[in-house]
PDB file with SEQRES, HELIX, SHEET and CRYST1 records, atoms N, CA, C and O in Angstrom:
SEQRES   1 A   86  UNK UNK UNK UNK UNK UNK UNK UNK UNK UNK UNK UNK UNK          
SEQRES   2 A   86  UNK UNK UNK UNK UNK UNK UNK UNK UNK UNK UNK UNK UNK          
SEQRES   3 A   86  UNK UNK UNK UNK UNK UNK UNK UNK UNK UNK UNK UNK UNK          
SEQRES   4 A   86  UNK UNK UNK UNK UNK UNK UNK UNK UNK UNK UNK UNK UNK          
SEQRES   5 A   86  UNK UNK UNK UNK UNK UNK UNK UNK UNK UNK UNK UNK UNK          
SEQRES   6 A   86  UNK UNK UNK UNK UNK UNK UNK UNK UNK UNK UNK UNK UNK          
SEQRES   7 A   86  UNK UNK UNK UNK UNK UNK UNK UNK                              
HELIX    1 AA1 UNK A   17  UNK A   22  1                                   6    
HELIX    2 AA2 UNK A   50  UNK A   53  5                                   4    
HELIX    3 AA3 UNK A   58  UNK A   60  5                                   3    
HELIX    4 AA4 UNK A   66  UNK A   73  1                                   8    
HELIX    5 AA5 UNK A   75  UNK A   85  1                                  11    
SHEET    1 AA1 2 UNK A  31  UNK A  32  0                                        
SHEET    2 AA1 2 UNK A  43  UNK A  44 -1                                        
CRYST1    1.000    1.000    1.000  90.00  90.00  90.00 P 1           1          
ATOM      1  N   UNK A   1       0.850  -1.172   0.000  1.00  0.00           N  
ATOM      2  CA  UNK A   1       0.000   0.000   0.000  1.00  0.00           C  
ATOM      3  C   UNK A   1       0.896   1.235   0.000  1.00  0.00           C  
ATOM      4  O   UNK A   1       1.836   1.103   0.784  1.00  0.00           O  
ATOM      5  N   UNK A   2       0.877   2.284  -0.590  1.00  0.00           N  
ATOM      6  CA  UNK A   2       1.347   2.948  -0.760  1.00  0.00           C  
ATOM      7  C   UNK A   2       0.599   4.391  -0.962  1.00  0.00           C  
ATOM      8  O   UNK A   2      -0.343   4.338  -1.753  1.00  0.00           O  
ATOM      9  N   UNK A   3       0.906   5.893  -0.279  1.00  0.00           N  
ATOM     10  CA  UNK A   3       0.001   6.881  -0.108  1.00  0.00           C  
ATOM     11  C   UNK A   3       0.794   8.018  -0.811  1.00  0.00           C  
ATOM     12  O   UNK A   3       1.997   7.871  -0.597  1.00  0.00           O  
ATOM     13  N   UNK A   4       0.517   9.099  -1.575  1.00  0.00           N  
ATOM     14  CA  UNK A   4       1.130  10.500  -1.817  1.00  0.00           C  
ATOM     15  C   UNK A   4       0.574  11.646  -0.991  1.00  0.00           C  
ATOM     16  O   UNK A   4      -0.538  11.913  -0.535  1.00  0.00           O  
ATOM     17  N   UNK A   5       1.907  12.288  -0.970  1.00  0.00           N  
ATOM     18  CA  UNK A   5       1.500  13.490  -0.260  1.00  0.00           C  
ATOM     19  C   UNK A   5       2.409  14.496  -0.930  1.00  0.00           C  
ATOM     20  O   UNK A   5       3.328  14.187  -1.688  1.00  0.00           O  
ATOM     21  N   UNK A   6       1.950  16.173  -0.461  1.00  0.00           N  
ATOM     22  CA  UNK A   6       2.773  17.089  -1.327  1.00  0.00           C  
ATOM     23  C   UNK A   6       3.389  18.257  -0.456  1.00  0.00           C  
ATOM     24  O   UNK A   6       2.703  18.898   0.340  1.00  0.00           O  
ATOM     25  N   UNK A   7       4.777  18.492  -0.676  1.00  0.00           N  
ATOM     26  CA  UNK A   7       5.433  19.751   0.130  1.00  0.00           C  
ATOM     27  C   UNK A   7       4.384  20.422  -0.281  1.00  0.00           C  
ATOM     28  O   UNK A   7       3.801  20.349  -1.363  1.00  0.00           O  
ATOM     29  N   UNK A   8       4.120  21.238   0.857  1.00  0.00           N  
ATOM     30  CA  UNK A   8       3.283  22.903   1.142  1.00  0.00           C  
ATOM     31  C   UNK A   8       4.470  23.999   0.685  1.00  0.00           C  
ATOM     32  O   UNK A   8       5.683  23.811   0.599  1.00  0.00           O  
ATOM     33  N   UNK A   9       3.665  25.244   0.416  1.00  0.00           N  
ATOM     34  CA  UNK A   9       4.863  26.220   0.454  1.00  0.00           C  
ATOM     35  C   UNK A   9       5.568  26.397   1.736  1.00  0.00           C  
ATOM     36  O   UNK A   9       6.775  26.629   1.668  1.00  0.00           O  
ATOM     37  N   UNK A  10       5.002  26.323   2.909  1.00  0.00           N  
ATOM     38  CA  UNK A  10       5.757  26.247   4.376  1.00  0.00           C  
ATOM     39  C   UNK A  10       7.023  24.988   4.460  1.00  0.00           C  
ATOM     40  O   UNK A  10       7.658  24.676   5.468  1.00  0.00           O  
ATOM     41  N   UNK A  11       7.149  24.408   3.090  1.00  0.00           N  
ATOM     42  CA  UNK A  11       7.853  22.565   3.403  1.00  0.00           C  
ATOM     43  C   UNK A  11       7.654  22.012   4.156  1.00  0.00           C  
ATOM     44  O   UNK A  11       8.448  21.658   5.028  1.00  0.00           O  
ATOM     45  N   UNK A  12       6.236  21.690   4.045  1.00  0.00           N  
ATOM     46  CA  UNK A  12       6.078  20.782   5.152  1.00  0.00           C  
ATOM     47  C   UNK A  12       5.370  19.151   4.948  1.00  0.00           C  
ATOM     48  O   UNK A  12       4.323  19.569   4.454  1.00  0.00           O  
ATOM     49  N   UNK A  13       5.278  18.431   4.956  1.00  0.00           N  
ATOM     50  CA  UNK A  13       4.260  17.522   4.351  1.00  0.00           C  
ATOM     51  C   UNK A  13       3.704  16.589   5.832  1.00  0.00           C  
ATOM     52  O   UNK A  13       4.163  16.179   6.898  1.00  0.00           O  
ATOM     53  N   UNK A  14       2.137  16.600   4.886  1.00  0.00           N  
ATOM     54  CA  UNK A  14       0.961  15.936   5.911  1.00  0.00           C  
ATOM     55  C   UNK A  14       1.263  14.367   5.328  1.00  0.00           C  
ATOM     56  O   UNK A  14       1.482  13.870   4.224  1.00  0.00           O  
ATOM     57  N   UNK A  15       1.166  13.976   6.458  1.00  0.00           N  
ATOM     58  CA  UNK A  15       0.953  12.275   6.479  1.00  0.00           C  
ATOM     59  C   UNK A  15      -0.573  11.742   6.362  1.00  0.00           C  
ATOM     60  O   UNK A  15      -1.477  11.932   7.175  1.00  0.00           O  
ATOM     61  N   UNK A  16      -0.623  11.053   5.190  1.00  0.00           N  
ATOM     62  CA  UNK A  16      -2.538  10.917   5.190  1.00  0.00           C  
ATOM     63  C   UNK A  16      -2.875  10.141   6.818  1.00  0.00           C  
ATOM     64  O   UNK A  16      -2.057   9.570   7.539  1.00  0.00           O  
ATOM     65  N   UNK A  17      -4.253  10.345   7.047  1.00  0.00           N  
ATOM     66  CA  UNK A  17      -4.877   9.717   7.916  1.00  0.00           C  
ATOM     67  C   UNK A  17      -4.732   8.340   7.624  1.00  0.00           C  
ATOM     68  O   UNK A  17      -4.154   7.851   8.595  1.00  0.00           O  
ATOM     69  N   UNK A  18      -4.966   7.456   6.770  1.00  0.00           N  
ATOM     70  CA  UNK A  18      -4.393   5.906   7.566  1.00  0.00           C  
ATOM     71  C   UNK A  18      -3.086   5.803   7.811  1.00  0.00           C  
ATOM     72  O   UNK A  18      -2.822   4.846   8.539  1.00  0.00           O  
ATOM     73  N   UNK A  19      -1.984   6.573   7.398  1.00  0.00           N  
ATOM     74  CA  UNK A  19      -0.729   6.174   7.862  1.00  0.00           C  
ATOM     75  C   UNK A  19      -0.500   6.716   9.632  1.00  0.00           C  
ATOM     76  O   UNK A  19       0.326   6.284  10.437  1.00  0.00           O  
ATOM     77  N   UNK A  20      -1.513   7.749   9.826  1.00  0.00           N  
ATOM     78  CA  UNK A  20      -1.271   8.575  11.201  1.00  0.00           C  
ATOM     79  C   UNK A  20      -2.099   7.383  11.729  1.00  0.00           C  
ATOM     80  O   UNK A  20      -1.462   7.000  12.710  1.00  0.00           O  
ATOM     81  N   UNK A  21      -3.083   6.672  11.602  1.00  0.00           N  
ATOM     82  CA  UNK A  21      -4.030   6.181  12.267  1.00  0.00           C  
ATOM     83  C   UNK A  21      -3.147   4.887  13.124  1.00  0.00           C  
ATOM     84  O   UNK A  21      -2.901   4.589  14.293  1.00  0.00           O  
ATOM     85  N   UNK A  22      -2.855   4.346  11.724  1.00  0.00           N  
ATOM     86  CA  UNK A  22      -2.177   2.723  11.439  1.00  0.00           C  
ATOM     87  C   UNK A  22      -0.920   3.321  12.986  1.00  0.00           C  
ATOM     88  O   UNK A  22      -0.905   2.553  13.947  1.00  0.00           O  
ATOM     89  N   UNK A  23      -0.360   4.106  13.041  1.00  0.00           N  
ATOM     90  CA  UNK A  23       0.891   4.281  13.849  1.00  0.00           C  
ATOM     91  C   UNK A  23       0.722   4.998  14.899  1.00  0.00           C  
ATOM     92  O   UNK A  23       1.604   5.516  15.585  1.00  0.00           O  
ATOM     93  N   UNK A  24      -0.413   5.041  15.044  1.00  0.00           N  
ATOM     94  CA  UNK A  24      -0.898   6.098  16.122  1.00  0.00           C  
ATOM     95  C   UNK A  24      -0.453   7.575  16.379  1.00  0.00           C  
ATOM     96  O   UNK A  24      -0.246   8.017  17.509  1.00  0.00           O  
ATOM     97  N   UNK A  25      -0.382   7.976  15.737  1.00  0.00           N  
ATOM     98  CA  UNK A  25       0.765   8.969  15.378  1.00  0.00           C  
ATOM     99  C   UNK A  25      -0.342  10.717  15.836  1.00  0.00           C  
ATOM    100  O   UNK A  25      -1.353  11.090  15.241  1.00  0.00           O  
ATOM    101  N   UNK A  26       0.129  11.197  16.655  1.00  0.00           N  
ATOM    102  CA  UNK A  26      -0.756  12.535  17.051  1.00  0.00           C  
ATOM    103  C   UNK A  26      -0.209  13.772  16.666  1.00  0.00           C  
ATOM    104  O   UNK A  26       0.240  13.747  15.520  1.00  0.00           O  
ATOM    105  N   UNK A  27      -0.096  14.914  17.291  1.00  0.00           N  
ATOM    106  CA  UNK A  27       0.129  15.689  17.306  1.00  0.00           C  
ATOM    107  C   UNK A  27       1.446  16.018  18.250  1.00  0.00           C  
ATOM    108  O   UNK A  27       1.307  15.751  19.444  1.00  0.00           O  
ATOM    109  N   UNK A  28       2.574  16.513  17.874  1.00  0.00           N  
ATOM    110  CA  UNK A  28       3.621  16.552  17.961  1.00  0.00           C  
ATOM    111  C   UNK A  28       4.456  15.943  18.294  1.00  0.00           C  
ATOM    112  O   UNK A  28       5.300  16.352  19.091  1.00  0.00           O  
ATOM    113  N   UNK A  29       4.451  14.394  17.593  1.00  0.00           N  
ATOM    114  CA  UNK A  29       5.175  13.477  17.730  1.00  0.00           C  
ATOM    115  C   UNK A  29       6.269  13.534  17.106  1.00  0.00           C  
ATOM    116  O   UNK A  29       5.895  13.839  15.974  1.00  0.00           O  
ATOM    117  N   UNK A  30       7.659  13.425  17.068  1.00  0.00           N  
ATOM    118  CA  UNK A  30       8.730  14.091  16.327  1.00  0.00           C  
ATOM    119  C   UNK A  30       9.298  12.790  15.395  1.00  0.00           C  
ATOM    120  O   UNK A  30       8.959  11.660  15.747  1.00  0.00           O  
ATOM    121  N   UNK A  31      10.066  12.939  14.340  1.00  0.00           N  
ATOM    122  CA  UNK A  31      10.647  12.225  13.258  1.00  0.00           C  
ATOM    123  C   UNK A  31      12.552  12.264  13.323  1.00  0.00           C  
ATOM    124  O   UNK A  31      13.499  12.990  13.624  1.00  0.00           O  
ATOM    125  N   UNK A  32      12.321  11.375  12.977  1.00  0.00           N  
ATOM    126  CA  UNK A  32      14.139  11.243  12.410  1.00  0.00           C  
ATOM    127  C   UNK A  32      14.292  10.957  11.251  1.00  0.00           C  
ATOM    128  O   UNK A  32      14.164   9.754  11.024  1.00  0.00           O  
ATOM    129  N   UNK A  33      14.542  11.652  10.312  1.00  0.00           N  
ATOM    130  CA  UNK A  33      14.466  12.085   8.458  1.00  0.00           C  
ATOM    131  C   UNK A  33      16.758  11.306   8.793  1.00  0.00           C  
ATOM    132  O   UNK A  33      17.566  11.568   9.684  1.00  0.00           O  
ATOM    133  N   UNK A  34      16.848  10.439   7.604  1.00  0.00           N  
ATOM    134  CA  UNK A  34      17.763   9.764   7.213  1.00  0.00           C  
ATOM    135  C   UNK A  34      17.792  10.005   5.684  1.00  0.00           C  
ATOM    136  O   UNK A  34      16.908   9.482   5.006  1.00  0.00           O  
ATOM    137  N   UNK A  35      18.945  10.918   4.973  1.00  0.00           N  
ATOM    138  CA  UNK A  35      18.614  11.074   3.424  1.00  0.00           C  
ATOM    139  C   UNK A  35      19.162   9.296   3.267  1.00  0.00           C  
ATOM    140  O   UNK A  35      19.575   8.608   4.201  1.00  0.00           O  
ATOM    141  N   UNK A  36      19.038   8.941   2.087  1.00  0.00           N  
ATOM    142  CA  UNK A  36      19.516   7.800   1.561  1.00  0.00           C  
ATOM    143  C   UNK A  36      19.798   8.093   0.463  1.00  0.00           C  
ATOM    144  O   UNK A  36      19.626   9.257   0.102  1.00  0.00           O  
ATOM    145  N   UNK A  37      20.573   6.671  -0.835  1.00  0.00           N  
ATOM    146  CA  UNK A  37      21.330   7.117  -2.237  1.00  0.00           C  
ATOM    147  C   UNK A  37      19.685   7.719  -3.259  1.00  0.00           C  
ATOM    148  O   UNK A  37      19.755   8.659  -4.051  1.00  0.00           O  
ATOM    149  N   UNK A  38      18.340   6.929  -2.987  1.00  0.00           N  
ATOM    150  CA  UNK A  38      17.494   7.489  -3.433  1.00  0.00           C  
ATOM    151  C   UNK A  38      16.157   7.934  -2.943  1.00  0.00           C  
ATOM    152  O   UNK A  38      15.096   7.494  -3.388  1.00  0.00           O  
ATOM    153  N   UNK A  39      16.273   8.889  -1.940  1.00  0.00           N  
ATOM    154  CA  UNK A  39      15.524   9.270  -1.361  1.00  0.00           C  
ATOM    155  C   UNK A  39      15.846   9.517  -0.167  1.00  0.00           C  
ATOM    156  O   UNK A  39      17.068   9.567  -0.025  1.00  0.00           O  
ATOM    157  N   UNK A  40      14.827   9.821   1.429  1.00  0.00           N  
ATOM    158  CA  UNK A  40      15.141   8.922   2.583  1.00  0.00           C  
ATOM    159  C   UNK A  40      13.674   8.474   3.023  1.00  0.00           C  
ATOM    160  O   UNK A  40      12.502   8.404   2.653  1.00  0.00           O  
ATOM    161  N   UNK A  41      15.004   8.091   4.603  1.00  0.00           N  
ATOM    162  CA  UNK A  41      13.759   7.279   5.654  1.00  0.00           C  
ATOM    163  C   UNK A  41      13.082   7.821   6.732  1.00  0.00           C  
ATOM    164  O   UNK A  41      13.679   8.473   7.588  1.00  0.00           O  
ATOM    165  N   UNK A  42      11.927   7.619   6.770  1.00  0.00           N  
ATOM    166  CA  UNK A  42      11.673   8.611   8.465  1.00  0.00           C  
ATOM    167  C   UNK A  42      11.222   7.357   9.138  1.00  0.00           C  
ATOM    168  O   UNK A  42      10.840   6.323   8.591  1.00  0.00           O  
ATOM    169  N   UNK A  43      11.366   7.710  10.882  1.00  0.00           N  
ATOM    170  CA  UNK A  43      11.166   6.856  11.485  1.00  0.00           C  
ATOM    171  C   UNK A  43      10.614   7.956  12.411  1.00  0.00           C  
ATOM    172  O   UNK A  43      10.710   9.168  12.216  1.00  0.00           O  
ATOM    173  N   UNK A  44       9.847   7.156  13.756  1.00  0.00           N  
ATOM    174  CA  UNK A  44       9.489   8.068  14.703  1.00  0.00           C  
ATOM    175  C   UNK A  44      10.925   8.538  15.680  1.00  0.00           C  
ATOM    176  O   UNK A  44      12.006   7.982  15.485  1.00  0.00           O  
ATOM    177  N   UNK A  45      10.769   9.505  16.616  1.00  0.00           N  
ATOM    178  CA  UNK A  45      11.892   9.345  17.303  1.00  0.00           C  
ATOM    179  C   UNK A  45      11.913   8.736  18.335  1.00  0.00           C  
ATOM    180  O   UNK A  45      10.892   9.193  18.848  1.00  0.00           O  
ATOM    181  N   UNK A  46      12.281   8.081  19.002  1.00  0.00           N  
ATOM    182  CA  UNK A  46      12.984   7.320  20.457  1.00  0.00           C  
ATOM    183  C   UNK A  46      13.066   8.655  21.423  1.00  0.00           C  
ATOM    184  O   UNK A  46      13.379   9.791  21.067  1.00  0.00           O  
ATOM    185  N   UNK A  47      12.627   8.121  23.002  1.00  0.00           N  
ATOM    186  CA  UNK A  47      12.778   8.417  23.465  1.00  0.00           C  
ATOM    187  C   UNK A  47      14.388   8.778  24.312  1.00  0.00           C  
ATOM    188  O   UNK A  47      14.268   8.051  25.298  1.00  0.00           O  
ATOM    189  N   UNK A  48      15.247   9.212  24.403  1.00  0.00           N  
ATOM    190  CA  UNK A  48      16.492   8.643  25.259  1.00  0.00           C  
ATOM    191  C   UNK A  48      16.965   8.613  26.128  1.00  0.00           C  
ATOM    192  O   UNK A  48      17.714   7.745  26.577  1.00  0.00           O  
ATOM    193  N   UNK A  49      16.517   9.875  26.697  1.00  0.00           N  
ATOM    194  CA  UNK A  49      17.038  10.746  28.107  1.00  0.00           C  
ATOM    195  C   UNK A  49      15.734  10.885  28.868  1.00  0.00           C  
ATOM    196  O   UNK A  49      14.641  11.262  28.445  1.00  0.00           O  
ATOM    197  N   UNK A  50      16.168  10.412  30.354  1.00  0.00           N  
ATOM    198  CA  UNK A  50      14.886  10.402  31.424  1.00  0.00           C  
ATOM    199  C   UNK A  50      14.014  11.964  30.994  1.00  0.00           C  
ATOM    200  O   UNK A  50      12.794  12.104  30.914  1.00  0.00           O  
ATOM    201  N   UNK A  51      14.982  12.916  30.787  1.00  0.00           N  
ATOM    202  CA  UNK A  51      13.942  14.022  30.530  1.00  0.00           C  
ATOM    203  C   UNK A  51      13.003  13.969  29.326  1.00  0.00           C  
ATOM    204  O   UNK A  51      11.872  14.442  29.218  1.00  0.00           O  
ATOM    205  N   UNK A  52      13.623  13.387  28.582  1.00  0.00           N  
ATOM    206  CA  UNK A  52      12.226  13.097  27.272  1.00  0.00           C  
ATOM    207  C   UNK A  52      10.888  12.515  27.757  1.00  0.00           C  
ATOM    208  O   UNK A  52       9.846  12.493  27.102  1.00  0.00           O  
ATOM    209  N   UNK A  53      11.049  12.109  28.844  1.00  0.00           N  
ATOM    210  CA  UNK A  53       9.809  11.493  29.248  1.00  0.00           C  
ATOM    211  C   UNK A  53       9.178  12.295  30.675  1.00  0.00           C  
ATOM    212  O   UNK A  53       8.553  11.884  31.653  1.00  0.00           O  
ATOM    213  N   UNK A  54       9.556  13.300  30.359  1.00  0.00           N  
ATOM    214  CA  UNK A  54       8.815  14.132  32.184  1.00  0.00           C  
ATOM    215  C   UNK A  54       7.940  14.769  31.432  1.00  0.00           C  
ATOM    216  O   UNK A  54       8.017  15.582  30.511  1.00  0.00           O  
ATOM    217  N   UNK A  55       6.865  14.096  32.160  1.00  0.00           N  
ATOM    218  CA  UNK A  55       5.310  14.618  31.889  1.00  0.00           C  
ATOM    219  C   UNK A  55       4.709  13.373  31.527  1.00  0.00           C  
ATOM    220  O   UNK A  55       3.509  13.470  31.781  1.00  0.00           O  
ATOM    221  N   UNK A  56       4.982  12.235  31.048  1.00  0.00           N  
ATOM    222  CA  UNK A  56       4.633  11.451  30.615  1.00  0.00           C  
ATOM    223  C   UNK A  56       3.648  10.521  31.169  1.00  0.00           C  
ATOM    224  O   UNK A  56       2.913   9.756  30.545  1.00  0.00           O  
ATOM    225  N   UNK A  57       3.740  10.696  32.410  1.00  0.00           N  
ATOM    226  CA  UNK A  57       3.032   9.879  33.658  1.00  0.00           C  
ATOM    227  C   UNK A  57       2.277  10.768  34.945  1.00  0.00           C  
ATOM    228  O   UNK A  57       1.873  10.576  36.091  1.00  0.00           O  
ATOM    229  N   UNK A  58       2.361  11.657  34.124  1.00  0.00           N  
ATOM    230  CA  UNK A  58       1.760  12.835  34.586  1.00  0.00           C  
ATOM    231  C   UNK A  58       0.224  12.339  35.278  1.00  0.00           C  
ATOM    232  O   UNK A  58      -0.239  12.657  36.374  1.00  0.00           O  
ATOM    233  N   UNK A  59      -0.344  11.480  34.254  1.00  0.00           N  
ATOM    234  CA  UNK A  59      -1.394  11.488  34.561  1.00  0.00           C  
ATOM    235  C   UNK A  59      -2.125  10.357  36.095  1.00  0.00           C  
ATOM    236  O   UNK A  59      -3.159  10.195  36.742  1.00  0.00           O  
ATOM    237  N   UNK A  60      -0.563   9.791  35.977  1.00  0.00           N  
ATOM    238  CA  UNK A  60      -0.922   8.527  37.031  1.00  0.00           C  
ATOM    239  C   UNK A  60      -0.764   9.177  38.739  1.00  0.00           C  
ATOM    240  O   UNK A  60      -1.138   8.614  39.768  1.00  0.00           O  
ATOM    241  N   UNK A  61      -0.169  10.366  38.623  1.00  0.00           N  
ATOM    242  CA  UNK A  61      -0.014  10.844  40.099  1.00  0.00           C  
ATOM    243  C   UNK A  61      -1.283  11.014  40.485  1.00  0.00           C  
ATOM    244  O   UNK A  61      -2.346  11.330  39.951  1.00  0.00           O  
ATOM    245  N   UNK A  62      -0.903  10.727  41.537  1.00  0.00           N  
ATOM    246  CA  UNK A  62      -2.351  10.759  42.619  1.00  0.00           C  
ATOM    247  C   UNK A  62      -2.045  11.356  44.068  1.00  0.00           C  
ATOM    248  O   UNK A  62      -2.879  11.359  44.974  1.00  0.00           O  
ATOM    249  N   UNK A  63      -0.959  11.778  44.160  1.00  0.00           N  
ATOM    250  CA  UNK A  63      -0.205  12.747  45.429  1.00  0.00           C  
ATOM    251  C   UNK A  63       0.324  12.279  46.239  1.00  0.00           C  
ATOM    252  O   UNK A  63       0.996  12.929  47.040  1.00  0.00           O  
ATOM    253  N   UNK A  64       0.155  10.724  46.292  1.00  0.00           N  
ATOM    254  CA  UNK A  64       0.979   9.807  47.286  1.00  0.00           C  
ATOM    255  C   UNK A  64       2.419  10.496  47.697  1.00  0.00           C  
ATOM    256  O   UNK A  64       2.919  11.449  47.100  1.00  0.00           O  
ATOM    257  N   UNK A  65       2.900   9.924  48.663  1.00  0.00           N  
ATOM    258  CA  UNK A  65       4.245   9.947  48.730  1.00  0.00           C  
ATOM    259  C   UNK A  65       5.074   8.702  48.050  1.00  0.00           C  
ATOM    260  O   UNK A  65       4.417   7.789  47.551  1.00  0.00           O  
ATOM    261  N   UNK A  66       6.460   8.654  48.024  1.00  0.00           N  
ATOM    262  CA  UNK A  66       6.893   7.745  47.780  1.00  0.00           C  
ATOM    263  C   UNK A  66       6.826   6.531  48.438  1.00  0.00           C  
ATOM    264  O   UNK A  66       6.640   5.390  48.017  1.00  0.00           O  
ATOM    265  N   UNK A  67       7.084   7.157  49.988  1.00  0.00           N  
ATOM    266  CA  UNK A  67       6.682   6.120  51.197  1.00  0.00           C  
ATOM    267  C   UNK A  67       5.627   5.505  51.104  1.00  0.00           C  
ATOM    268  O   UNK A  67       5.494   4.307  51.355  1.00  0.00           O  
ATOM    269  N   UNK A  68       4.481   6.505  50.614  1.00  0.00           N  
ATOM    270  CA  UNK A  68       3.068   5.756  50.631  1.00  0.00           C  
ATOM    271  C   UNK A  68       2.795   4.219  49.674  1.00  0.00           C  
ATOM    272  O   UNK A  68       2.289   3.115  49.877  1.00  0.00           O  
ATOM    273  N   UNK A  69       3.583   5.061  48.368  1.00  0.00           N  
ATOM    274  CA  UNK A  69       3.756   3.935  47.737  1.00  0.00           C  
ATOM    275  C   UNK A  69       4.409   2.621  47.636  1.00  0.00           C  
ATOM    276  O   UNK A  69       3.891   1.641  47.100  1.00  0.00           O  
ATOM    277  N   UNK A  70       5.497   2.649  48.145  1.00  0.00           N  
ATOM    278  CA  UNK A  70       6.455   1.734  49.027  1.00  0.00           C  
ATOM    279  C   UNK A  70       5.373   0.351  49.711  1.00  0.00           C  
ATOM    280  O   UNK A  70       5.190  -0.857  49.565  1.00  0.00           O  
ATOM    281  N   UNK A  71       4.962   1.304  50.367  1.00  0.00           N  
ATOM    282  CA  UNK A  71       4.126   0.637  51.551  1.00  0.00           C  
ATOM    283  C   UNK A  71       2.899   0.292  51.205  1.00  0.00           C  
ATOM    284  O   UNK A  71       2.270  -0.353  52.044  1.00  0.00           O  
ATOM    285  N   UNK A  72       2.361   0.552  50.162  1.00  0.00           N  
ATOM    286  CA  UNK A  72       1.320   0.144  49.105  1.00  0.00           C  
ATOM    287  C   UNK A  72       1.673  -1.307  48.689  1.00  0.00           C  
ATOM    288  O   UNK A  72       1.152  -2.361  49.055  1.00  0.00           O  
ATOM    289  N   UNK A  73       2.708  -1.083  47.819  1.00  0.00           N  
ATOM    290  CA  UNK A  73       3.346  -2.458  47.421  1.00  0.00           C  
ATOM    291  C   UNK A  73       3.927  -3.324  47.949  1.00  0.00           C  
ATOM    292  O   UNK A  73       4.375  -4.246  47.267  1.00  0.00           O  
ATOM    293  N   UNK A  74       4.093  -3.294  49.286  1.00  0.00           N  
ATOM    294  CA  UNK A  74       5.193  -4.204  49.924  1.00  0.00           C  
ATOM    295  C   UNK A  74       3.874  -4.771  50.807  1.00  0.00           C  
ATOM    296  O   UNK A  74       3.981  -5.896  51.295  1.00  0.00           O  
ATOM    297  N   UNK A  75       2.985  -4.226  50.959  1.00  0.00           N  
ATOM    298  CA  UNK A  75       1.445  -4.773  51.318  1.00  0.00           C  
ATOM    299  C   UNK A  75       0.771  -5.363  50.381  1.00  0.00           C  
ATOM    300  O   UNK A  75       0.108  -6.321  50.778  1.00  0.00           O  
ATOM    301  N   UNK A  76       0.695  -5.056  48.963  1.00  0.00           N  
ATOM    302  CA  UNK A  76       0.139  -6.104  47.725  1.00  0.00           C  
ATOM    303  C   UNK A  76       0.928  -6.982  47.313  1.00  0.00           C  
ATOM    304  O   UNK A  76       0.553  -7.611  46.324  1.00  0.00           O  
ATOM    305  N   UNK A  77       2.620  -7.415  48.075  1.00  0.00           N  
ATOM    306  CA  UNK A  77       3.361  -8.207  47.475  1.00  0.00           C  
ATOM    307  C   UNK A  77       3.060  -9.554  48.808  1.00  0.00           C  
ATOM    308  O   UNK A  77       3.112 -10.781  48.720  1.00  0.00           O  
ATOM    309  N   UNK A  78       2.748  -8.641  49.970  1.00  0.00           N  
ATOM    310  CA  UNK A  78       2.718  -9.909  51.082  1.00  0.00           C  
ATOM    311  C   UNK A  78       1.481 -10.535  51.004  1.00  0.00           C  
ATOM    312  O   UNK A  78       1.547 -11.720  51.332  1.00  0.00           O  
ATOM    313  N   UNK A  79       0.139 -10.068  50.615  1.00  0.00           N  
ATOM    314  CA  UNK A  79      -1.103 -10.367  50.231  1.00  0.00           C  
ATOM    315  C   UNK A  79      -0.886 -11.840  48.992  1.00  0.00           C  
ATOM    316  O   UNK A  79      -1.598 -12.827  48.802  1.00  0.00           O  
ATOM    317  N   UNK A  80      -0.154 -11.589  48.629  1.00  0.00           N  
ATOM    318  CA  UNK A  80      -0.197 -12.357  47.027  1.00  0.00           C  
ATOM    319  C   UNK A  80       0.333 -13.485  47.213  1.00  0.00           C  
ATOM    320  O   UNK A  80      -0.051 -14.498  46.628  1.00  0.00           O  
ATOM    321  N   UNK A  81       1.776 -13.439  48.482  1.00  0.00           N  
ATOM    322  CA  UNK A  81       2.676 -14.532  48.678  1.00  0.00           C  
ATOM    323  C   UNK A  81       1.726 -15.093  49.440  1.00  0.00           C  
ATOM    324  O   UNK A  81       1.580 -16.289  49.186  1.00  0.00           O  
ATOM    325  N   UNK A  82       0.671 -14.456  50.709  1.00  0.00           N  
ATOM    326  CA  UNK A  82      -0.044 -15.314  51.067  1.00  0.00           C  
ATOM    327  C   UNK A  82      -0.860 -16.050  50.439  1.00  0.00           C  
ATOM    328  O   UNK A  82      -0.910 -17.242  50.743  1.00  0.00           O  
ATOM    329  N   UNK A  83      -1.522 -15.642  49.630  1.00  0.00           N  
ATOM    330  CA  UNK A  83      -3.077 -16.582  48.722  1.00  0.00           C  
ATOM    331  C   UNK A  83      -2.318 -17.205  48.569  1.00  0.00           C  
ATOM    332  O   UNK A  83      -2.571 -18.408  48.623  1.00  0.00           O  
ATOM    333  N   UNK A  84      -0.915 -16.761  48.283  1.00  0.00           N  
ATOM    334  CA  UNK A  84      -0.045 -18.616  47.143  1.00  0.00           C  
ATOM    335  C   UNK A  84       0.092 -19.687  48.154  1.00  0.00           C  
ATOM    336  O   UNK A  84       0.331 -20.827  47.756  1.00  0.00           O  
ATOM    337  N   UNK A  85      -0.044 -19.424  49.534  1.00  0.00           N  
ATOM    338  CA  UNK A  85       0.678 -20.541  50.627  1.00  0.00           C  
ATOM    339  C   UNK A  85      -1.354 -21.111  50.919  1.00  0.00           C  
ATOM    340  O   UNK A  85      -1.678 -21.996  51.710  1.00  0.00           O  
ATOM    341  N   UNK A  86      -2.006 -20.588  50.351  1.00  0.00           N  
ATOM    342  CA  UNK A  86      -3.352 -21.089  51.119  1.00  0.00           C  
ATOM    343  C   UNK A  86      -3.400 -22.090  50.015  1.00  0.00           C  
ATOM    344  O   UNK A  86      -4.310 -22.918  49.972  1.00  0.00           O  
TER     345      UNK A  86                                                      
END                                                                             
């Protein structure tokens, strides 16, 4: 399958909707452009550095402390070893 698309005067080019769909691909997701001997390649970019990802989990805070959480899990890990001994 194969899709066209066309530089804008801004140079920019839109990716049709099934290729954004198929890859999940949103709004300001960034690229890594590779020229090659005929043409190039884009790929998405990789994350690399812990800071590329602050905000990312943004949504899972819930205000705990760390302690709280600690002690969250070290209470759902002794729960679990028990059911296994019943």
């Amino acid at each position: 399958m194969s899709f066209t698309t066309t530089l804008t005067s801004k140079n920019q080019l839109t990716l049709p909707k099934p290729v954004r769909d198929k890859l999940s691909i949103t709004k300001g997701v960034k690229f890594d452009i590779y020229p090659t001997n005929d043409g190039f390649i884009g790929r998405l970019k990789r994350k690399s550095r812990i800071l590329d990802f602050a905000g990312d989990l943004k949504h899972l805070d819930d205000g705990k402390s760390i302690i709280e959480i600690r002690e969250q899990a070290q209470k759902a890990a002794a729960d679990e070893a028990v059911s296994k001994l019943k």
